[in-house]
C-alpha beads as a LAMMPS data file, in Angstrom:
LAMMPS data file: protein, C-alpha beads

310 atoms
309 bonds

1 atom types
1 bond types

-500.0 500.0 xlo xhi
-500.0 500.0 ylo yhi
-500.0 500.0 zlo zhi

Masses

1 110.0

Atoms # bond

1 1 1 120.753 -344.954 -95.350
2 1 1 122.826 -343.026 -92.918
3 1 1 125.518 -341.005 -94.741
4 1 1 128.430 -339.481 -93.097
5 1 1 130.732 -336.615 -93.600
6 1 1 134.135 -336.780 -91.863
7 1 1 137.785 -336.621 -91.346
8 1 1 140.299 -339.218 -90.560
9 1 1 143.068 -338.018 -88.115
10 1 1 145.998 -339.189 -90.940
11 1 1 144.299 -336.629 -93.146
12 1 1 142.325 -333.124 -93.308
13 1 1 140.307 -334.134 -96.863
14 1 1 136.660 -334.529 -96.141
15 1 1 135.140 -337.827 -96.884
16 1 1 131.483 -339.731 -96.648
17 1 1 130.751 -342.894 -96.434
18 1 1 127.565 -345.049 -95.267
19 1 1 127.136 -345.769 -91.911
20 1 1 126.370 -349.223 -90.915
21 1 1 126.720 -349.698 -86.790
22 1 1 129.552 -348.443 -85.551
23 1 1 131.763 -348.481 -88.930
24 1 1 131.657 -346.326 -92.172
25 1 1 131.945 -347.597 -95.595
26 1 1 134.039 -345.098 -96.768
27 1 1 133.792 -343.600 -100.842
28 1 1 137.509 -342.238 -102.378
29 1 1 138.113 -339.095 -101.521
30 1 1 136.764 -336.243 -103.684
31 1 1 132.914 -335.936 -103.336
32 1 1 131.048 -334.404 -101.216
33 1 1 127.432 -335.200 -100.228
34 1 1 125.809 -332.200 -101.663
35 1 1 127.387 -333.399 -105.314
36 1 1 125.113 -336.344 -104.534
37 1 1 121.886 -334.892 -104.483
38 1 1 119.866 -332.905 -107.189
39 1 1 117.228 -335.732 -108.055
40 1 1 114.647 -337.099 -106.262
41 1 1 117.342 -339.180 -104.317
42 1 1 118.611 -341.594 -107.177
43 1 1 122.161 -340.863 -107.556
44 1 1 122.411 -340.957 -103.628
45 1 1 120.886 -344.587 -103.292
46 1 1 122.827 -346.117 -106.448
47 1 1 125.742 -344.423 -104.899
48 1 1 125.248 -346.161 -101.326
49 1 1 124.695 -349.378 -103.001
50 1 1 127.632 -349.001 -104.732
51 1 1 129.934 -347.994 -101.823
52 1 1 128.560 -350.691 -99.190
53 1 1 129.261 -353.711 -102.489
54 1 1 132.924 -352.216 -102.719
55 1 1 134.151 -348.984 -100.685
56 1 1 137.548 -347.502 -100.721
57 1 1 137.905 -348.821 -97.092
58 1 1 136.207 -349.416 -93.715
59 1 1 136.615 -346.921 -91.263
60 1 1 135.163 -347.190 -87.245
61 1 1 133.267 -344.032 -86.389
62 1 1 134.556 -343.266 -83.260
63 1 1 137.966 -342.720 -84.911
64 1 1 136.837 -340.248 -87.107
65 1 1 135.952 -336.699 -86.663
66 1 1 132.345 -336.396 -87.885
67 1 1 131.786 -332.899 -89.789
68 1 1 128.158 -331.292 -90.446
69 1 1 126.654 -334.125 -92.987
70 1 1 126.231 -331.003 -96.015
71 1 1 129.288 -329.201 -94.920
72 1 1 128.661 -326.075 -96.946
73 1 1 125.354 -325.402 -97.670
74 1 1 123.968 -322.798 -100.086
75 1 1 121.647 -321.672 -97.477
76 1 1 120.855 -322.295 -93.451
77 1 1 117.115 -320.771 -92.478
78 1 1 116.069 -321.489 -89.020
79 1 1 112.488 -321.792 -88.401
80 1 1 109.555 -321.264 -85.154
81 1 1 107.414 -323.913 -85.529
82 1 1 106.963 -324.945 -81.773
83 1 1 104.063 -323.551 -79.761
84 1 1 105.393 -324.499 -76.605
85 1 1 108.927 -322.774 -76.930
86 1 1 107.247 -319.665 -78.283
87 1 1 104.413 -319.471 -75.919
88 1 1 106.496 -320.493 -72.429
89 1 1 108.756 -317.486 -73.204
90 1 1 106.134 -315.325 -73.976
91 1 1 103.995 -315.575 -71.351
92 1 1 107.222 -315.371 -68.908
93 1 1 107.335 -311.744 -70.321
94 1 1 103.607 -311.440 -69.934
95 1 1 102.825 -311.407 -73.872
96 1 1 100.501 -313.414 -75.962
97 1 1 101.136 -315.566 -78.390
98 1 1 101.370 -313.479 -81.420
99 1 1 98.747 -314.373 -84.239
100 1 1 101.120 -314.243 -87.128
101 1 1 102.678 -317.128 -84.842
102 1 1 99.782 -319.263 -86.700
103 1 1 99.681 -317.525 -89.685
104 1 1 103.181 -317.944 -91.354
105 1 1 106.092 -320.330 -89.917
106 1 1 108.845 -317.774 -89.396
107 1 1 112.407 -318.238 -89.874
108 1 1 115.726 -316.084 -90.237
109 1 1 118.947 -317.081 -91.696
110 1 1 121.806 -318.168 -90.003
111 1 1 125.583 -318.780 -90.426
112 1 1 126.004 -321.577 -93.304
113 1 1 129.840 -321.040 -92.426
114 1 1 129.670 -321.568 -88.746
115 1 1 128.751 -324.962 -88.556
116 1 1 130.355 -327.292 -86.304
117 1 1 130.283 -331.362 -86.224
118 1 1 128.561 -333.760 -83.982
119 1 1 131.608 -333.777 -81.271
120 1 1 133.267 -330.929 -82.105
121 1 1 134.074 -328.295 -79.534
122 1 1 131.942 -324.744 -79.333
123 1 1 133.278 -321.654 -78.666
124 1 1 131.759 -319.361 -76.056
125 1 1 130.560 -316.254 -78.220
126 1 1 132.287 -312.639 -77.906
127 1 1 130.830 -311.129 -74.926
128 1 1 128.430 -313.637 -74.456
129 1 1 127.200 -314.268 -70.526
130 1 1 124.207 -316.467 -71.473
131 1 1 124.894 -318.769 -73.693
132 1 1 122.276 -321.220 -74.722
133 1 1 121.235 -324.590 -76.769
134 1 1 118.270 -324.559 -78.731
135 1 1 117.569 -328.446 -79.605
136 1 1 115.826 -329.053 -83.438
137 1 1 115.331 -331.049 -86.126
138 1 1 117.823 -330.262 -89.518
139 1 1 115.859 -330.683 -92.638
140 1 1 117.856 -331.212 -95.824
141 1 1 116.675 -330.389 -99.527
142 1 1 117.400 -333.055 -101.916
143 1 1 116.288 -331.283 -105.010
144 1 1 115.777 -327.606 -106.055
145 1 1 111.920 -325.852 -106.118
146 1 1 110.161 -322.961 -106.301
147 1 1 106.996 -321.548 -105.213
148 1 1 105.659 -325.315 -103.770
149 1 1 102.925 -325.955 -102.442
150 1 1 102.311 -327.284 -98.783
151 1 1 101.053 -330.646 -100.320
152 1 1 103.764 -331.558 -102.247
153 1 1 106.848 -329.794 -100.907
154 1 1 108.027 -332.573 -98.898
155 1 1 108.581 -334.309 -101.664
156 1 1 111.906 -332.304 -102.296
157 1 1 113.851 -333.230 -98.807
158 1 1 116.218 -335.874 -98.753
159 1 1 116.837 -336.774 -95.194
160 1 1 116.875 -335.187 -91.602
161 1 1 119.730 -334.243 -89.114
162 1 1 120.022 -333.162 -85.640
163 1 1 120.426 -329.228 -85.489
164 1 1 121.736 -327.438 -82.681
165 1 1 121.739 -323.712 -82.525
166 1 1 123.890 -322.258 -80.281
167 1 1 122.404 -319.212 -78.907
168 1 1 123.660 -316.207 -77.523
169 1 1 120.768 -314.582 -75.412
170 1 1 122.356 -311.436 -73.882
171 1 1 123.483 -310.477 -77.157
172 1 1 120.649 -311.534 -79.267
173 1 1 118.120 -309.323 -76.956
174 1 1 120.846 -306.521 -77.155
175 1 1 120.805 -306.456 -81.030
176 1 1 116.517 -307.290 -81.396
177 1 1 116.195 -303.999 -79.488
178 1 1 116.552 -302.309 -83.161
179 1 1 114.176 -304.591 -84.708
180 1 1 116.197 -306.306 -86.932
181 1 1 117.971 -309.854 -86.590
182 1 1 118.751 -312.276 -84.769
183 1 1 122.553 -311.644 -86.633
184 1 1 125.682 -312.226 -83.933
185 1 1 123.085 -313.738 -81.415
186 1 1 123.103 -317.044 -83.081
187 1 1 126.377 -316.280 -85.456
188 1 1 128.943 -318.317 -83.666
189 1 1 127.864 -322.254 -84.303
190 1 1 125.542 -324.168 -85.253
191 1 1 125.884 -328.327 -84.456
192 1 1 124.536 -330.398 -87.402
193 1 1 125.009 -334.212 -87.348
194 1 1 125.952 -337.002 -86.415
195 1 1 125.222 -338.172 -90.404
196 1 1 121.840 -337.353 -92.794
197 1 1 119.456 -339.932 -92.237
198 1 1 117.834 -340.548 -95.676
199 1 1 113.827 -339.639 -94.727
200 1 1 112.774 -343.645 -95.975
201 1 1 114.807 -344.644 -92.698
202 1 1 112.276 -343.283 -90.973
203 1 1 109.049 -343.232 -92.798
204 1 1 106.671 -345.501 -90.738
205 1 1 106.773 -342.797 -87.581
206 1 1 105.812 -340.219 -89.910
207 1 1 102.921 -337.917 -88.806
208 1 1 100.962 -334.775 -89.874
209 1 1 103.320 -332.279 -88.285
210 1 1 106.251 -334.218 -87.805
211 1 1 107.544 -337.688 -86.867
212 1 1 107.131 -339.514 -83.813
213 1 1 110.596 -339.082 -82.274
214 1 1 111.371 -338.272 -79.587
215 1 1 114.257 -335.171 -78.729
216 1 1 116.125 -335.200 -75.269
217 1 1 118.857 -332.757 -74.129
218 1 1 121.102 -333.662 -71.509
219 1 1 123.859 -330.705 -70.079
220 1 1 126.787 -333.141 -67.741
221 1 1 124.233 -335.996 -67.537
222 1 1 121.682 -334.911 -66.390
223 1 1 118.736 -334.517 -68.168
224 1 1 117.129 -331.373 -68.798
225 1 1 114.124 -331.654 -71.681
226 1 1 112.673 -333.811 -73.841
227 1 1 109.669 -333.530 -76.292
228 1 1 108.749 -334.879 -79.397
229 1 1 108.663 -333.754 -83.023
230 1 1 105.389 -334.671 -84.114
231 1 1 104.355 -331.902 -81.391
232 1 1 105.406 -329.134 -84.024
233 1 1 102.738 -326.337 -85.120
234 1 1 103.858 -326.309 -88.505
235 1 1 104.576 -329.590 -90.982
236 1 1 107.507 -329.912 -93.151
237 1 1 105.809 -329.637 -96.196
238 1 1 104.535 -326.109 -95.140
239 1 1 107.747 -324.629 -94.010
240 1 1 109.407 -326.051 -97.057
241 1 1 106.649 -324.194 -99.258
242 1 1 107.015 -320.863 -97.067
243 1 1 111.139 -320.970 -97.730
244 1 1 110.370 -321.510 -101.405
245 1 1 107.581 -318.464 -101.918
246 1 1 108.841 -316.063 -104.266
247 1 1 112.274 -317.813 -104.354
248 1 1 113.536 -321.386 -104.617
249 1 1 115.071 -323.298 -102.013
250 1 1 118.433 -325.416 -103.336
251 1 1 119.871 -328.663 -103.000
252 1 1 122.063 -328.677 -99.832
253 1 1 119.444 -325.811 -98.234
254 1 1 119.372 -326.751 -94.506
255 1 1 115.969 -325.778 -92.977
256 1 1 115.780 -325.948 -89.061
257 1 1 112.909 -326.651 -87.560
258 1 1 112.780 -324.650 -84.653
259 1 1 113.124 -325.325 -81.075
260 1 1 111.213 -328.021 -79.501
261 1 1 109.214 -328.025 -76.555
262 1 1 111.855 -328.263 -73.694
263 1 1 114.623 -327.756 -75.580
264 1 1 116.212 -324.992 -74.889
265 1 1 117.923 -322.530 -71.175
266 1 1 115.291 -319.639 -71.978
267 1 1 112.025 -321.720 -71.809
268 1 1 113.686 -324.036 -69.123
269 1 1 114.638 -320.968 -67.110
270 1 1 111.091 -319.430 -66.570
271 1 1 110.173 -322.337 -64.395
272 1 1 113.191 -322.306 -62.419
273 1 1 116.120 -319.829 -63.029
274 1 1 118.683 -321.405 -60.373
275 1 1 117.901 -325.234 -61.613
276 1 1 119.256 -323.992 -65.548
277 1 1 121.991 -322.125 -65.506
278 1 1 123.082 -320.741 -68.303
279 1 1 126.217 -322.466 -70.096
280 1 1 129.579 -322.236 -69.523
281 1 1 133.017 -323.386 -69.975
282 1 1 133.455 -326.607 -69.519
283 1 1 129.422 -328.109 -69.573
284 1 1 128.784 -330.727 -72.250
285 1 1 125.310 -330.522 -73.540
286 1 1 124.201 -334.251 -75.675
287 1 1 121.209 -334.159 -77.719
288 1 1 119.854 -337.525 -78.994
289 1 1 116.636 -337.970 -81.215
290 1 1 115.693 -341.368 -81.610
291 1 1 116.670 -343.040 -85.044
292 1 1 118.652 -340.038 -86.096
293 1 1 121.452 -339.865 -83.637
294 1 1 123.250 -338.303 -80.845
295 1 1 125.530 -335.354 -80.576
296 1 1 127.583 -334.010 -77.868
297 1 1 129.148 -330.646 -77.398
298 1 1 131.599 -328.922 -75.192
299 1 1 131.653 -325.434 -74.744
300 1 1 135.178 -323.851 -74.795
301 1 1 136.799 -320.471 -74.446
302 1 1 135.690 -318.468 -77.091
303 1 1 138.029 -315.511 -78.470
304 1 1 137.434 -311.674 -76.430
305 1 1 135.042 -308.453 -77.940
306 1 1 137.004 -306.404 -79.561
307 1 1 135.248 -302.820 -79.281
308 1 1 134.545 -301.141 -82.818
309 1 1 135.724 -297.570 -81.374
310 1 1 137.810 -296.917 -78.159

Bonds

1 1 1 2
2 1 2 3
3 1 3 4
4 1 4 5
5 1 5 6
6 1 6 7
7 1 7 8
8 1 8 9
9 1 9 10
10 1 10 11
11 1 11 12
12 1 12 13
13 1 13 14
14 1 14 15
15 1 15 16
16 1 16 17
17 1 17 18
18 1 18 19
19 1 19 20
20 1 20 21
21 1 21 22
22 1 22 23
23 1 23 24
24 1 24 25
25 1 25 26
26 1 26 27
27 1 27 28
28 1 28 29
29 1 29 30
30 1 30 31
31 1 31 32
32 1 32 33
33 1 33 34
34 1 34 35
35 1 35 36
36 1 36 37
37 1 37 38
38 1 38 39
39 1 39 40
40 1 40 41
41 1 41 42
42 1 42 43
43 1 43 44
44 1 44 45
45 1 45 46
46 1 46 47
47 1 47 48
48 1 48 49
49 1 49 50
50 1 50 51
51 1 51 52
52 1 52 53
53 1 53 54
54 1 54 55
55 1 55 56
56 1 56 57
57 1 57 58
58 1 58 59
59 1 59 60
60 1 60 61
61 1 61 62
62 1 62 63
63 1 63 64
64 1 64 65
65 1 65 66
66 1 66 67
67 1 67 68
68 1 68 69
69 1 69 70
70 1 70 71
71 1 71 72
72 1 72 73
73 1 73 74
74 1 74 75
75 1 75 76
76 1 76 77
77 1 77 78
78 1 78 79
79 1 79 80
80 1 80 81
81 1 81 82
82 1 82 83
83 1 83 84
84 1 84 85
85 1 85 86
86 1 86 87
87 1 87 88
88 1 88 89
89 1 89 90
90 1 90 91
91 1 91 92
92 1 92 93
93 1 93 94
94 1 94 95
95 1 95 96
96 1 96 97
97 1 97 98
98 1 98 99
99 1 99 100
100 1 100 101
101 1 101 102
102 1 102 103
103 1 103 104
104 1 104 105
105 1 105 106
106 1 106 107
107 1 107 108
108 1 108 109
109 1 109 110
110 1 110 111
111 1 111 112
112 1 112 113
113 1 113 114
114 1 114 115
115 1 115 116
116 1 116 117
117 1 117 118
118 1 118 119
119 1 119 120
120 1 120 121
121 1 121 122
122 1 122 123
123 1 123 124
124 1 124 125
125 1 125 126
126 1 126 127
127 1 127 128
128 1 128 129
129 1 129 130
130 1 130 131
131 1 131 132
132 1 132 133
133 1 133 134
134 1 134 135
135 1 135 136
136 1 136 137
137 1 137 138
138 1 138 139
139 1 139 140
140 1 140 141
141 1 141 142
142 1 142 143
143 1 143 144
144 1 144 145
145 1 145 146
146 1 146 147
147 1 147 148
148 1 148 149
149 1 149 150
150 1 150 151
151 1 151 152
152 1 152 153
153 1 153 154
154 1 154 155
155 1 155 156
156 1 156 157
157 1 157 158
158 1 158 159
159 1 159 160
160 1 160 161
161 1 161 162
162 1 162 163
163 1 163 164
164 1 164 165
165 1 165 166
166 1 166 167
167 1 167 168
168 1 168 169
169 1 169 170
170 1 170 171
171 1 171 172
172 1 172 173
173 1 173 174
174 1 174 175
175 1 175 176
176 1 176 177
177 1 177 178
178 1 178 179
179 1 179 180
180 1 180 181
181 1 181 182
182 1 182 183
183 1 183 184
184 1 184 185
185 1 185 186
186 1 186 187
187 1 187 188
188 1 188 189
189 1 189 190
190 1 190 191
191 1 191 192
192 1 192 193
193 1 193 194
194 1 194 195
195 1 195 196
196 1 196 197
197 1 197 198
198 1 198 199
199 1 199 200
200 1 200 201
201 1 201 202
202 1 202 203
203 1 203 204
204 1 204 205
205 1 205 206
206 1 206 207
207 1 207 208
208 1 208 209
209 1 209 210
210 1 210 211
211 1 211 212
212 1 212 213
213 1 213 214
214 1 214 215
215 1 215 216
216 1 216 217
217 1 217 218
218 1 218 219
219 1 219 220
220 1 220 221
221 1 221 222
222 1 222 223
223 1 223 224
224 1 224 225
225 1 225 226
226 1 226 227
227 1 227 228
228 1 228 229
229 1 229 230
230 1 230 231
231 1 231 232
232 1 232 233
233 1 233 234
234 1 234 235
235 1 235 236
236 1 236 237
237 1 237 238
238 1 238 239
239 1 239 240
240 1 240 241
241 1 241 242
242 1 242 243
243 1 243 244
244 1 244 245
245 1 245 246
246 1 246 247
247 1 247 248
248 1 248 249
249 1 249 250
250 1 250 251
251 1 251 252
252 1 252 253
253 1 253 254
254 1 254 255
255 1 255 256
256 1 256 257
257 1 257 258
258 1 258 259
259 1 259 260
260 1 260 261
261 1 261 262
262 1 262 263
263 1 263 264
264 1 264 265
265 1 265 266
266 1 266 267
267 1 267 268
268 1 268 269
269 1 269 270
270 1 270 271
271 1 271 272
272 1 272 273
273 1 273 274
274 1 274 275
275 1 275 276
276 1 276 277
277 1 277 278
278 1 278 279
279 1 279 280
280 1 280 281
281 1 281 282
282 1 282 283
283 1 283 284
284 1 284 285
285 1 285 286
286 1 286 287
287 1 287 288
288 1 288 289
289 1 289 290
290 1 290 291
291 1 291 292
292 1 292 293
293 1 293 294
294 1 294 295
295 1 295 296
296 1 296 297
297 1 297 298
298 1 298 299
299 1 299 300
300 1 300 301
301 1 301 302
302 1 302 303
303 1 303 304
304 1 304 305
305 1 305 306
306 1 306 307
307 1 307 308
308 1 308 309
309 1 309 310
């Protein structure tokens, strides 16, 4: 199933519904999809069922805003699982691919209350001069764990999303300088939609590392990467078990995959600066992964820096 969180322009109350083509089968108002989940995906199918046999009404999705399918999650980590982003970039700067790159799939936590919808405008960061998209995969956990193992870990994600994190590079290499972050580099939005694609939609092009999708980025039509997620380093079931060591990952939790291979102004860049500008006011960037869905952002005026002292 294809679930869907969104707004109708009458009202501000968030809804879902199941997609089916270009329409929504709309529940009452007063869930929300993260009351849905919990189980090993139960409640979520019986409640599908239920809505597609009699929903509260029929709604067209392109007169809808879509919000981010969990709109509040407990928890957003953001992961590095993508040789090819990691080691373009590096050797641009002349480094190596770090070793711990293939020991432990890396990750930081981002913004769970900056998230934007799947045509919802982004604002340009404080200060920010290079702004960037970073194309990836959303994973969402259906059911709490703790301390899983790679094996088995999979077992607690309920379906998939397209993730774009918005990126500000300037300020992200300003702040790294003291060791610490990523924090107001990648603080401003985050794109997650259009819908969560329950992960039996879209079991027979599962791999080892991945599924055999493929990602493509677009900025004002025309195309500017594409790879495909069963490139990754690192499989879902081992980032999944990493997030959970020593602590649990929730219900809700959104785990990003990373960037993928192509997918992103800084990798683009170190083959040809002048062809990849960085973003600005005005550029729309789509990102479509096939059988999950398409997105499509427009970056805005964002609000000024205000200094902390005079």
């Amino acid at each position: 199933m294809r679930w869907a969180t969104f707004q109708v322009p009458s009202a501000p109350t968030e809804r879902i519904g199941v997609v089916r083509g270009d329409e929504i089968y709309a529940m009452a108002a007063g869930p929300r999809l993260i009351d849905l989940l919990g189980d090993d995906g139960e409640r979520l199918a019986a409640a599908g069922a239920k809505t597609l046999a009699s929903p509260a009404e029929v709604v067209r999705v392109d007169r809808v805003r879509l919000l981010p399918p969990i709109s509040r999650p407990p928890a957003v980590r953001d992961f590095m699982t993508f040789r090819q982003h990691i080691e373009s970039i590096r050797k641009s700067q002349g480094l190596e691919l770090p070793t711990q790159f293939f020991e432990i799939p890396v990750f930081y936590f981002t913004n769970p209350h900056a998230l934007v919808g799947a045509h919802d405008p982004v604002p340009m960061p404080p200060g920010c001069q290079n702004l960037d998209f970073e194309c990836e995969i959303g994973v969402v956990i259906g059911r709490d764990g703790s301390n899983l193992e790679p094996k088995n870990a999979a077992d607690h994600v309920v379906g998939f999303c397209l993730f774009n994190d918005w990126s500000a590079r300037d300020v992200q290499r300003n702040e790294m300088e003291m060791r610490l972050g990523p924090a107001k580099g990648k603080d401003t939005a985050t794109t997650l939609g259009p819908w969560l694609v329950t992960k039996d939609e879209i079991e027979p092009w599962r791999r080892q590392m991945g599924y055999d999708l493929e990602m493509v980025v677009s900025v004002n039509g025309r195309e500017y990467g594409r790879d495909r997620w069963s490139n990754a380093f690192w499989s879902i079931g081992e980032i999944i078990a990493y997030a959970s060591r020593g602590t649990k990952v929730c219900a809700g939790d959104v785990l990003g995959t990373g960037t993928c291979g192509n997918g992103c102004l800084a990798e683009l860049r170190t083959r040809d600066a002048a062809a990849y500008p960085w973003l600005a006011v005005g550029d729309e960037i789509v990102y479509e992964v096939e059988r999950l869905g398409r997105i499509a952002n427009r970056i805005v005026a964002g609000p000024p820096l205000i200094p902390l002292r005079p």
